[in-house]
C-alpha positions as CSV (number, residue, x, y, z in Angstrom):
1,X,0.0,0.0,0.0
2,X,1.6,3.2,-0.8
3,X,1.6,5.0,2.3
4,X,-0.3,8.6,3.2
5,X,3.0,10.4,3.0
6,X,4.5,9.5,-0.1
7,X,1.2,10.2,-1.6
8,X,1.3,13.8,0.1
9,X,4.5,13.9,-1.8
10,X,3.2,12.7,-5.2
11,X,2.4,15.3,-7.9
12,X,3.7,18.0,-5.7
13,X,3.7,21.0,-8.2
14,X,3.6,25.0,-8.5
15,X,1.1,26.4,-10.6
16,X,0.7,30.5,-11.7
17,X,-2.9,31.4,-10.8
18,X,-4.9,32.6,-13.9
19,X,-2.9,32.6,-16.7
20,X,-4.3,31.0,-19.6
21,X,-3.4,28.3,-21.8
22,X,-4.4,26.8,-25.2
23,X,-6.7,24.1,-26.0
24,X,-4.9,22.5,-29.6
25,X,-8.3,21.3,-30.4
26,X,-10.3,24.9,-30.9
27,X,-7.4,27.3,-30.4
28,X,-9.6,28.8,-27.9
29,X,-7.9,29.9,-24.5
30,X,-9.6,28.7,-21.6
31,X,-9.0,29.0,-18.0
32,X,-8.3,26.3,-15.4
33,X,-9.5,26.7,-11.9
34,X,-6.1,27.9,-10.3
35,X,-3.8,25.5,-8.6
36,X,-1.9,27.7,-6.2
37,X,1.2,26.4,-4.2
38,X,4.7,24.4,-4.9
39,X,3.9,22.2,-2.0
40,X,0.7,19.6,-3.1
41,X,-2.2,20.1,-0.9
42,X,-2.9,17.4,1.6
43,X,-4.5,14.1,0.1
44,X,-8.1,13.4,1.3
45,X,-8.7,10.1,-0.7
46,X,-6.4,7.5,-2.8
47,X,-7.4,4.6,-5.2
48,X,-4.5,1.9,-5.0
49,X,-3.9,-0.1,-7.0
50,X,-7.9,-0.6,-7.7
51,X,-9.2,-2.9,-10.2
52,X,-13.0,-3.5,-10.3
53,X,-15.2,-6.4,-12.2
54,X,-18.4,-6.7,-13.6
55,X,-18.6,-10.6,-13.8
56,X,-15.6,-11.0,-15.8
57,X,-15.0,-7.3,-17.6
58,X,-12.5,-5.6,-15.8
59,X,-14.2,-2.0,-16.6
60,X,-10.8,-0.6,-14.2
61,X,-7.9,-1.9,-14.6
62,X,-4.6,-1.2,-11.2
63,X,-5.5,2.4,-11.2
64,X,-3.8,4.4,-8.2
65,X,-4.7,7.6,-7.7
66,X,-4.8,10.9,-5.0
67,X,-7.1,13.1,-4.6
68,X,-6.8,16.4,-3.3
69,X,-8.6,17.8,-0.1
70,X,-10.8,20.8,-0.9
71,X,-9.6,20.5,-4.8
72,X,-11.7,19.5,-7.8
73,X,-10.7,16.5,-9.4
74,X,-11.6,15.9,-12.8
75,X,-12.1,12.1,-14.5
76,X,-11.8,12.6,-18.1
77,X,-12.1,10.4,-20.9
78,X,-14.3,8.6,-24.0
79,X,-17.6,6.7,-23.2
80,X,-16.9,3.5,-21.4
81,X,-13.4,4.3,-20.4
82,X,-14.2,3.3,-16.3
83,X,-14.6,6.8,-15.1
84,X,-18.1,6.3,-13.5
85,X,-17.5,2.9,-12.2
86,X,-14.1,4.4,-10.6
87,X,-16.3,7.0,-9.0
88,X,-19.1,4.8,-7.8
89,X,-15.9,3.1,-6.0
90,X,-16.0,6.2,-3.6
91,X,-19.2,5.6,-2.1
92,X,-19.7,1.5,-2.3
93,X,-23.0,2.6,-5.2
94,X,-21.3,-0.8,-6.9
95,X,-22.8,-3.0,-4.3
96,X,-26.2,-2.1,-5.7
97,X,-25.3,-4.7,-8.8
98,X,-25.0,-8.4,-8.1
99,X,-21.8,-10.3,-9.4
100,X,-19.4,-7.4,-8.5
101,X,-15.9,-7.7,-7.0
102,X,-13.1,-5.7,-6.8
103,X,-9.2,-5.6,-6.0
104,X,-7.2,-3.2,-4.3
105,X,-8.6,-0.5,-2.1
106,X,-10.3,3.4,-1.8
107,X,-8.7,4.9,0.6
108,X,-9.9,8.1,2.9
109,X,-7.5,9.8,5.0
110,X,-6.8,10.9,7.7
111,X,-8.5,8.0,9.0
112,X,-6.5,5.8,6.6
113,X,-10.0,3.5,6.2
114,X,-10.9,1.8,3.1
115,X,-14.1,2.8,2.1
116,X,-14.8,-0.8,0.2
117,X,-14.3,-2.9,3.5
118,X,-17.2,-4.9,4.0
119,X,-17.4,-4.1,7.4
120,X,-18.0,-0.9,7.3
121,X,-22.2,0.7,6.9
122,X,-22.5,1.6,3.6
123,X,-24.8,4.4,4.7
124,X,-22.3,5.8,6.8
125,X,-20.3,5.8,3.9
126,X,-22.4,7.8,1.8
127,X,-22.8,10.7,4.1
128,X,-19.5,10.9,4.4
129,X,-19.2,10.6,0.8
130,X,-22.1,12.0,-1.0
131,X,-22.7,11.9,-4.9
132,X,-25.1,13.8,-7.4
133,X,-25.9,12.2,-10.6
134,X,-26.2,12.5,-14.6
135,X,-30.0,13.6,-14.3
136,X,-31.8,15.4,-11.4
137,X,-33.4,12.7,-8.9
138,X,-35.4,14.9,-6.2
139,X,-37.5,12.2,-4.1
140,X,-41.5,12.3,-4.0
141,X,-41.2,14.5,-1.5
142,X,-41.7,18.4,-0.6
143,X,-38.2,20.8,-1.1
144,X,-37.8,20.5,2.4
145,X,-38.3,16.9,3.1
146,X,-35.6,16.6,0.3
147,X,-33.2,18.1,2.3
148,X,-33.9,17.0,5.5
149,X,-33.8,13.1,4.4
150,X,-30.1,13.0,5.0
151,X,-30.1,14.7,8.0
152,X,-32.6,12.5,9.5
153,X,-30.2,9.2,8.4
154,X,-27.7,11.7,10.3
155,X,-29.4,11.4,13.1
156,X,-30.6,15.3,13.1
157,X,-34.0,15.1,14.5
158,X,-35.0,18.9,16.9
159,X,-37.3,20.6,14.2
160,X,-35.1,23.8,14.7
161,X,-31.7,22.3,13.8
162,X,-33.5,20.7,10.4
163,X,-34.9,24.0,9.5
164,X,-31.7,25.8,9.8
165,X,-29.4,23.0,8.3
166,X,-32.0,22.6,5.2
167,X,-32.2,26.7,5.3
168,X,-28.2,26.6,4.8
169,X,-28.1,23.8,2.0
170,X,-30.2,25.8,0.0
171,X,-27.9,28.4,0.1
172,X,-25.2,27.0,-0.5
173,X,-26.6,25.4,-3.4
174,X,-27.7,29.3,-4.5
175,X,-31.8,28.0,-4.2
176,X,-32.9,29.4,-1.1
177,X,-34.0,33.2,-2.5
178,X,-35.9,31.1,-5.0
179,X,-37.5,28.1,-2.9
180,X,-37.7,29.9,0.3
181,X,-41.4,30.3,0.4
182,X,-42.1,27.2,-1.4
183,X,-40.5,25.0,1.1
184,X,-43.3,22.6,1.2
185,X,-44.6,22.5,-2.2
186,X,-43.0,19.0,-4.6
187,X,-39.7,19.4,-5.8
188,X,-41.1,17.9,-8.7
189,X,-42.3,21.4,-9.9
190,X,-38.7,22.7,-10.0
191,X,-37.0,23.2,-12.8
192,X,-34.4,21.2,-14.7
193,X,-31.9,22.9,-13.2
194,X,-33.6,24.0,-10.0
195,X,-33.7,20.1,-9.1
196,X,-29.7,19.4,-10.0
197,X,-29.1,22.5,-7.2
198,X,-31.7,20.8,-4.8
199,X,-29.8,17.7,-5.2
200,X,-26.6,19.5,-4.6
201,X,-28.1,20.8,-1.4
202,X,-29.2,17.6,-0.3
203,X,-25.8,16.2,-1.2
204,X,-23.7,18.8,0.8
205,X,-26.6,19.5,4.2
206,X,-25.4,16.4,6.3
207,X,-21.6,18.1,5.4
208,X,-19.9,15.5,3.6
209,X,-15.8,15.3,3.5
210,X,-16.7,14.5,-0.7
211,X,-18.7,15.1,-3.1
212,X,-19.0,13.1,-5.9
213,X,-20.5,14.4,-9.2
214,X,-21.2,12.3,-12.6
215,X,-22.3,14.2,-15.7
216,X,-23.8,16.6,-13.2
217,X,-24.4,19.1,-16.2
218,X,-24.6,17.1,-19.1
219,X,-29.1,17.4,-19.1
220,X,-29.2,21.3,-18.6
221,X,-29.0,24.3,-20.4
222,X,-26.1,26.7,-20.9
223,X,-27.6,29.1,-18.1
224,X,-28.1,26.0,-15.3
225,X,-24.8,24.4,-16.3
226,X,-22.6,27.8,-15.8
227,X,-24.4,28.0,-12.4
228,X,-23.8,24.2,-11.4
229,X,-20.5,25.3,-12.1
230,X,-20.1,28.5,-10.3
231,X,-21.5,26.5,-7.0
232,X,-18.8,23.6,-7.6
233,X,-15.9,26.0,-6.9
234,X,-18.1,27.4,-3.3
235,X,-18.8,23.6,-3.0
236,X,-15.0,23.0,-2.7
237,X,-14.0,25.6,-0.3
238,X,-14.9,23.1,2.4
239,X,-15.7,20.0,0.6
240,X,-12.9,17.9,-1.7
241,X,-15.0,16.9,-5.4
242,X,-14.6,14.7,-7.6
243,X,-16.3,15.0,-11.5
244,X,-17.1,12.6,-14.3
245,X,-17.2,15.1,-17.2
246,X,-17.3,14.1,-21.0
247,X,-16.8,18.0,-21.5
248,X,-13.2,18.5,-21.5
249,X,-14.0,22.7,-21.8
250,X,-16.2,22.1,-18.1
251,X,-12.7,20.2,-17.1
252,X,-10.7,22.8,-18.0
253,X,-12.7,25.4,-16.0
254,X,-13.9,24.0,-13.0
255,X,-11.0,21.2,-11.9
256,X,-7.5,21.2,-10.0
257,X,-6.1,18.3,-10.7
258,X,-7.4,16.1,-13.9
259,X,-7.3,12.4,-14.3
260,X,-7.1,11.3,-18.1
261,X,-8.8,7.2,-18.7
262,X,-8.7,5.1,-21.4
263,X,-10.0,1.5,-21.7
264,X,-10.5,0.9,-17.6
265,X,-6.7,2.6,-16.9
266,X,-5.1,5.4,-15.7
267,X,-3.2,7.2,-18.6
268,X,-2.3,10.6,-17.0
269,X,-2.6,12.2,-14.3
270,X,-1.8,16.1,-12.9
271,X,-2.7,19.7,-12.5
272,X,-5.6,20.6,-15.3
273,X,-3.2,23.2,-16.4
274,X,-1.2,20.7,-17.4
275,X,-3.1,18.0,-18.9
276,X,-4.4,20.1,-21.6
277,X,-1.5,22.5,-22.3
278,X,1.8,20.1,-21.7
279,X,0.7,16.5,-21.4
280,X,3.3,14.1,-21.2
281,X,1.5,11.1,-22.8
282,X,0.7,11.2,-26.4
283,X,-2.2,9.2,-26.2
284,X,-3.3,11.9,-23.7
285,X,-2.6,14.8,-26.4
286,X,-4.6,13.0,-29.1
287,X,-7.5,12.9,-27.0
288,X,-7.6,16.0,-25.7
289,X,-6.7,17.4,-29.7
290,X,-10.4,15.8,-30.5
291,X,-8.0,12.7,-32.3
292,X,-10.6,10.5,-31.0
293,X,-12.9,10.5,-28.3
């Protein structure tokens, strides 16, 4: 196993905040979210050495990876590559599906625990590791209900505590000025992307150490998506992300730190900046040149 400290050493890099850099597929600049520091930030999670089944497909092949506390990791890469099984990995969604298994571990530090031990509740898990998904999924239930669901399974039960823990999700998730006299009507009469924030907020109320995001963006409109956006870099203030993202564009504005898959492994790996200006791999620079993809 490698150990926390040599992964605190890993990738360690200095990065000039806001200066831009080219994207060889549409010669367009675009700006990464800034990386600022020659000492790597501490690491929050690690995937060693992780290899995961689906009966006999190996859809992730010995990846090992570190992710950043309070940064925004990007997973990168064409359809089918592994990047939302690798993510699922985080919070144990894979032992929804019969005739999984897995090698290797997910790590979460400082704790040092792996987060795919049997042993450990799987609930527990997830609100400690949350995760929104592809399409908005509000439950059958009122705005506020939706929020207070996971602080009930957190064991948040005066009525004054939930209203002022749901009241703070919502802002946090830029929703409360709209919702807030609504807080009891269905979230099913929300919009598209009025339901992705609500499901943000219910990700982030019980205070999670990560958030996981797939495709969070990839059903709204330009509007919803640039907000999504501006609330994942408030989201990771306090909170280390992770984000499945078939847009490499949202990649280079929103993430740190960007992981680059192909065919279950781990091709590259490193500051966004440098992914998509100076990657070292070539099979990295003809994907992110549009070669394929």
């Amino acid at each position: 196993m490698v150990s926390h400290d040599a992964l605190q050493r890993a990738f360690a890099v200095g990065i000039a905040p806001n200066e831009p850099f080219m994207n060889s597929s549409s010669s367009k600049f675009l700006h990464a979210r800034p990386v600022v520091s020659d000492v790597a930030p501490p690491v929050k999670a690690s995937v060693e050495n992780l290899s995961f089944f689906y009966g006999d497909n190996e859809a992730v092949k010995s990846v090992t990876l570190p992710v950043y506390e309070h940064k925004i990791t990007a997973l990168i890469g064409p359809s089918g590559c592994g990047k939302t099984t690798l993510l699922r990995c985080f919070n144990r969604l894979h032992e929804l599906y019969a005739g999984n298994r897995h090698t290797g571990s997910t790590r979460l530090y400082p704790e040092d625990i792996d987060l795919m031990n049997k042993k450990l509740d799987p609930i527990a898990i997830r609100l400690r590791v949350s995760m929104v998904f592809q399409k908005p999924n509000p439950f059958p239930k009122s705005i506020f209900e939706n929020i207070a669901y996971g602080l009930r399974l957190a064991n948040v039960k005066a009525r004054s505590e939930l209203q002022d823990r749901v009241e703070a999700a919502l802002r946090r998730a830029a929703l409360w000025d709209e919702v807030n006299a609504r807080l009891h009507e269905s979230a099913w009469k929300l919009s598209g992307g009025q339901q992705q924030r609500l499901c943000i907020a219910r990700a982030v109320a019980a205070d999670p150490e990560i958030l996981l995001f797939d495709e969070p963006t990839s059903a709204l409109d330009p509007v919803a998506t640039g907000k999504i956006e501006e609330l994942l870099h408030d989201v990771a203030q306090t909170t280390t992300v992770i984000i499945v993202t078939h847009s490499m564009q949202q990649a280079a504005r929103v993430s740190d730190y960007t992981a680059f898959m192909y065919l279950g492994r781990l091709v590259e790996f490193g500051p966004t900046r440098d992914i998509f200006s100076q990657p070292r791999e070539t099979l990295t620079e003809s994907y992110i040149s549009g070669r394929f993809g």
